[in-house]
C-alpha positions as CSV (number, residue, x, y, z in Angstrom):
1,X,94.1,-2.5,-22.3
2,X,93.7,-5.7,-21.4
3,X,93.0,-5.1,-17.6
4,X,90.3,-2.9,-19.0
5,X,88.2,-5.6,-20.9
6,X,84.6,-5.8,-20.0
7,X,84.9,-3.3,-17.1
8,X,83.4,0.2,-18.5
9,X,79.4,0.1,-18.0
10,X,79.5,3.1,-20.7
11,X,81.3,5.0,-23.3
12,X,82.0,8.4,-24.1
13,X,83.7,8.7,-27.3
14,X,85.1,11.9,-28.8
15,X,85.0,13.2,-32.2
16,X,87.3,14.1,-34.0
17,X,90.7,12.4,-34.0
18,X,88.8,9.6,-32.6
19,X,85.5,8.7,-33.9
20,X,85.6,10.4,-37.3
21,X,88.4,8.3,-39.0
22,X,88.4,10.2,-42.4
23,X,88.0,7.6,-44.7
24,X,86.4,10.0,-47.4
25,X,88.1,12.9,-46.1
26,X,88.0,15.5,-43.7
27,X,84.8,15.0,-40.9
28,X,84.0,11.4,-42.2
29,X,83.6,8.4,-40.5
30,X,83.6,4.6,-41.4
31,X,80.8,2.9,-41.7
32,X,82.8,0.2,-39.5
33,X,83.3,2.6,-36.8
34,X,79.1,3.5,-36.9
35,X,78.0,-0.3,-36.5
36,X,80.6,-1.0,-34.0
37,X,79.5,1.7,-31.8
38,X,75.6,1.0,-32.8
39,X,76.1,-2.9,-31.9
40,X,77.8,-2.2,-28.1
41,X,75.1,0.4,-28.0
42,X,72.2,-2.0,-28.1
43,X,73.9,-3.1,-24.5
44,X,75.7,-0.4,-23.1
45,X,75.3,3.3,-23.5
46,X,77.6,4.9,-26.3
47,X,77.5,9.0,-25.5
48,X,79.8,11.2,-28.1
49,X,81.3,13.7,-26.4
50,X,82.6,16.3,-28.6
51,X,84.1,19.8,-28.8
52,X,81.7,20.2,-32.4
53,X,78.3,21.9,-31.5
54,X,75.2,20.1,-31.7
55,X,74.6,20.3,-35.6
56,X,73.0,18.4,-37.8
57,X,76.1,16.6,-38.8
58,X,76.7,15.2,-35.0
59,X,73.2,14.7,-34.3
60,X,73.0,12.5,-37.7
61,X,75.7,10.5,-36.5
62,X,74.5,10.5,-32.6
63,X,71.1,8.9,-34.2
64,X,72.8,6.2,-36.8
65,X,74.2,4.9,-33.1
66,X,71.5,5.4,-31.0
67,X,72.9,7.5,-28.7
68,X,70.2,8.8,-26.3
69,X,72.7,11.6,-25.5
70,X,75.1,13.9,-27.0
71,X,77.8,15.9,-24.9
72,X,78.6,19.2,-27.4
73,X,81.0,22.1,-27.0
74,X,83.6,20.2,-25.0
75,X,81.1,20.0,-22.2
76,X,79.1,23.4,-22.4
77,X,76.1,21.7,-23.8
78,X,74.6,18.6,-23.5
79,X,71.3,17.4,-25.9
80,X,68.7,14.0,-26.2
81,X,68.7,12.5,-29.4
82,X,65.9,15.0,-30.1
83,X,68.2,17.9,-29.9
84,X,66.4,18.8,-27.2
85,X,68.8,21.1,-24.7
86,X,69.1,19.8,-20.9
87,X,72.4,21.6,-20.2
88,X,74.2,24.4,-20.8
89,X,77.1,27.3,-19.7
90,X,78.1,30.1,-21.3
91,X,80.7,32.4,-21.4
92,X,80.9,36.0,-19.6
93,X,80.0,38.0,-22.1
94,X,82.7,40.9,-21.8
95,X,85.3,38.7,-21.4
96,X,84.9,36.6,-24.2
97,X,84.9,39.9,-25.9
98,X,88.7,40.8,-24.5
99,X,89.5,37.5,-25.9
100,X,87.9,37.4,-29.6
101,X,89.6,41.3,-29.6
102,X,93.2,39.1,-29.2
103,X,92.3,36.6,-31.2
104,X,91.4,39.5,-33.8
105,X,94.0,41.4,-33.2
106,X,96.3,38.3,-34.6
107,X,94.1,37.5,-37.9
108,X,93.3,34.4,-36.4
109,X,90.5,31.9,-37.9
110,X,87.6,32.4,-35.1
111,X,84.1,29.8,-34.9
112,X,81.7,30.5,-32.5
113,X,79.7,27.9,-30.5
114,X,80.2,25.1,-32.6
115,X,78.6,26.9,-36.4
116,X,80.4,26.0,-39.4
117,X,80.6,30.0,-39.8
118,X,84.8,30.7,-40.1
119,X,85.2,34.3,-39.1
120,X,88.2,36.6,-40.7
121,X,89.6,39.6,-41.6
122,X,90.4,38.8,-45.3
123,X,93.6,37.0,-45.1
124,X,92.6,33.7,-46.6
125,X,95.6,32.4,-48.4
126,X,97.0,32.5,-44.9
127,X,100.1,29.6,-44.5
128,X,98.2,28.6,-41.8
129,X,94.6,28.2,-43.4
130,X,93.5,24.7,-42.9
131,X,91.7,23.0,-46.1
132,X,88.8,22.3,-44.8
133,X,88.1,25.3,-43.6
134,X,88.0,26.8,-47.0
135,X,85.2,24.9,-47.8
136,X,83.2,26.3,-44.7
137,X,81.0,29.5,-45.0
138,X,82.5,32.7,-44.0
139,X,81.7,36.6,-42.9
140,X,84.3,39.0,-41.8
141,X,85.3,40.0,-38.4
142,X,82.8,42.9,-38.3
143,X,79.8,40.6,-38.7
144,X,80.4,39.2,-35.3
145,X,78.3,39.3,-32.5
146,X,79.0,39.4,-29.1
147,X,75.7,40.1,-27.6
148,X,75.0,36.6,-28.1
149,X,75.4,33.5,-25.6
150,X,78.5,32.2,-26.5
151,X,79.8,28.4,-25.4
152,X,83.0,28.3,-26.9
153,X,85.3,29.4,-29.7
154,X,87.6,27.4,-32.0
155,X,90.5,29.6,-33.2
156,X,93.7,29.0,-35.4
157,X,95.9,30.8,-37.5
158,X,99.9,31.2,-36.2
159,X,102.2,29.0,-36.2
160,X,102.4,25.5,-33.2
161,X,105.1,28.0,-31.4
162,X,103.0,31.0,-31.5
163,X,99.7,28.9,-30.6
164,X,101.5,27.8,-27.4
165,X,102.7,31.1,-26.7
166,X,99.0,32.8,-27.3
167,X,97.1,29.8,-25.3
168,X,100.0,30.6,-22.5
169,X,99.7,34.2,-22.4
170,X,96.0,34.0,-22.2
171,X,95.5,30.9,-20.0
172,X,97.3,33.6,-17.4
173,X,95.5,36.5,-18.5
174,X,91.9,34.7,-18.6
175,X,91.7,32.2,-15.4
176,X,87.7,32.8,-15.5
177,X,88.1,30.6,-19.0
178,X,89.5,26.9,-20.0
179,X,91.6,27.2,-22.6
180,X,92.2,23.8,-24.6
181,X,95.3,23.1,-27.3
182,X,93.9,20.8,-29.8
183,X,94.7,19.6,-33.2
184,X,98.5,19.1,-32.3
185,X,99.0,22.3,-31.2
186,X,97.6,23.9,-33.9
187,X,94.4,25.4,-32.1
188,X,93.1,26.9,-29.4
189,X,89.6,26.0,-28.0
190,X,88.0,28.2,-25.4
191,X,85.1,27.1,-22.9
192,X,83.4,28.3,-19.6
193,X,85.6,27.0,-16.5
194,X,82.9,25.5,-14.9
195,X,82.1,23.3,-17.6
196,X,83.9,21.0,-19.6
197,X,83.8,16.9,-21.0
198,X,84.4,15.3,-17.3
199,X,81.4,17.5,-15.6
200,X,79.1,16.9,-18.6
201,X,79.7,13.3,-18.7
202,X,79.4,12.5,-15.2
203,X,75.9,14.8,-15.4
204,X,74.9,11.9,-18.6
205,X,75.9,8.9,-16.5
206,X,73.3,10.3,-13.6
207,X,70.5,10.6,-16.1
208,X,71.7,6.8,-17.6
209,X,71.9,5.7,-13.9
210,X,75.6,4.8,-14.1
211,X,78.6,5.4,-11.7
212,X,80.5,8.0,-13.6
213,X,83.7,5.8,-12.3
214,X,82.6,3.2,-14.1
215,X,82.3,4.9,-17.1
216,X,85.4,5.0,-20.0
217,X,86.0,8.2,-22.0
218,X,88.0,7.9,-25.2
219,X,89.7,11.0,-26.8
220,X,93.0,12.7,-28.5
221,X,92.8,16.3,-27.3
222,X,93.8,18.1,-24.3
223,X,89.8,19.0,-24.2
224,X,89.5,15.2,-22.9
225,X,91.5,15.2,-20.1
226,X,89.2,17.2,-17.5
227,X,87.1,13.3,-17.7
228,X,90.4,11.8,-15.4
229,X,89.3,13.5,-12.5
230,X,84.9,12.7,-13.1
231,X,85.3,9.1,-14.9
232,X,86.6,5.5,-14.0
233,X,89.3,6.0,-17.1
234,X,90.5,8.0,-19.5
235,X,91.5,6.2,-22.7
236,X,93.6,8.1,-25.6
237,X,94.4,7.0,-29.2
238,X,97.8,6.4,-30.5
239,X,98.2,9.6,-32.3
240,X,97.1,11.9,-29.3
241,X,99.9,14.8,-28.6
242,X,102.5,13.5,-25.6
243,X,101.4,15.5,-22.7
244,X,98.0,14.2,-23.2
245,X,99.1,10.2,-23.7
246,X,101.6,10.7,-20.2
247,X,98.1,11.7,-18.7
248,X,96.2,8.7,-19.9
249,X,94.7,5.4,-17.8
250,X,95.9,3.2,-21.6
251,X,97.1,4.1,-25.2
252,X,94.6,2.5,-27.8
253,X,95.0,1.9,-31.6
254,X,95.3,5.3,-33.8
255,X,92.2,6.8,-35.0
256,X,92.5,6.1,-38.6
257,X,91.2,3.0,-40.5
258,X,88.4,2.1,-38.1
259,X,90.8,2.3,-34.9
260,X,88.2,3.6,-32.5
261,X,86.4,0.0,-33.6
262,X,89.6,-1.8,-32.8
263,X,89.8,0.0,-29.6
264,X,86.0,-1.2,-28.7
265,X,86.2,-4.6,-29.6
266,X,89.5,-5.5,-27.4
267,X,87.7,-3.8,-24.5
268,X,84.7,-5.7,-25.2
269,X,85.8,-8.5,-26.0
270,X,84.1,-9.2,-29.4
């Protein structure tokens, strides 16, 4: 990265994989990562950019920062630091239907738009449960509703062959829909075509006043990769899946024990 030092005039950092280094398990972050980013932030804009939905949990950590923006639901959504909505795509209703019906059809793990609300069809000691789901709350298939806007879906469930297979299958079916493979393989995101990371964050570096090409993003997933084609460069950890490191401008330090503040400091410098 070291033709990359001092060049980005912002950041837009991703989640999970990234950001949250699970120090204390599951969705936490160092506190080494938090005064990294808030320090740089003083200077230069740090943005999260995230597939997570604009809950209290990212906004507490969007604030600790500073962040004046937050980019949610891999790009469907973007929010001040007052959780105050500026931007936002949904999903065609009857569509998204079809797909959730698949998805059902498969006693797959479904969560709409971001909640911490796991919907299911009773099989919980599925092989393929992940643990921290368990701890989220949950209501059965029946209790969704499909009247509402929806902005994306998280799903899981089968196994990484089967998840390929399905997020194939409908990727050919659905063309009207992005589908995303994320968590190594092990999940399929879904989000509007017209929206997604590289749109939303070029939309935040016109309200920061920034060329979006001389902006960085830095992310793991598949759900990142849409910010090549908007952003200056494209930046993935060390433990992002293959497809998505061949795809990526420079391969940084892995996620865990504060890597996302290694990652910051060589390309600023400090």
């Amino acid at each position: 990265m070291i033709n990359l030092k001092n060049k980005a005039k912002a950041y837009f950092i991703d989640l999970d994989g990234t950001f949250l280094d699970k120090p204390n398990g599951h969705g936490t972050v160092s506190e080494t990562n938090i005064q990294t980013a808030k320090k740089i932030n003083k200077y230069k804009p740090i943005i999260f950019s995230t597939g997570r939905g604009n809950t209290d949990f990212t906004m507490t950590i969007a604030n600790k920062v500073g962040s004046k923006y937050v980019v949610c639901l891999n790009g469907a959504l973007i929010v001040d630091n007052n959780n105050k909505v500026l931007y936002s795509k949904t999903l065609n209703k009857q569509l998204i239907a079809e797909v959730i019906e698949i998805f059902k059809k498969h006693k797959m793990f479904i969560y709409i738009n971001g909640e911490v609300l796991m919907f299911h069809c009773g099989n919980l000691d599925s092989p393929y449960m992940k643990s921290w789901a368990l701890n989220t709350d949950k209501a059965h298939y029946s209790q969704i509703d499909t009247s509402i806007d929806i902005s994306k879906l998280l799903v899981f469930g089968l196994s990484r062959e089967q998840t390929a297979q399905l997020h194939k299958q409908l990727t050919l079916a659905y063309p009207q829909f992005s589908f995303y493979l994320v968590s190594n393989g092990w999940t399929i995101e879904v989000g509007p075509k017209d929206a997604n990371k590289g749109i939303a964050n070029s939309i935040v570096c016109q309200y920061l006043g920034i060329d979006p090409k001389q902006a960085f993003h830095i992310g793991d997933s598949a759900n990142d990769l849409p910010t090549k084609e908007y952003l200056g460069k494209f930046i993935c950890v060390q433990g992002a899946l293959d497809f998505v490191k061949q795809k990526a401008d420079a391969i940084g330090y892995d996620f865990a024990n504060c890597g996302l503040s290694k990652i910051l400091n060589e390309l600023e410098n400090l």
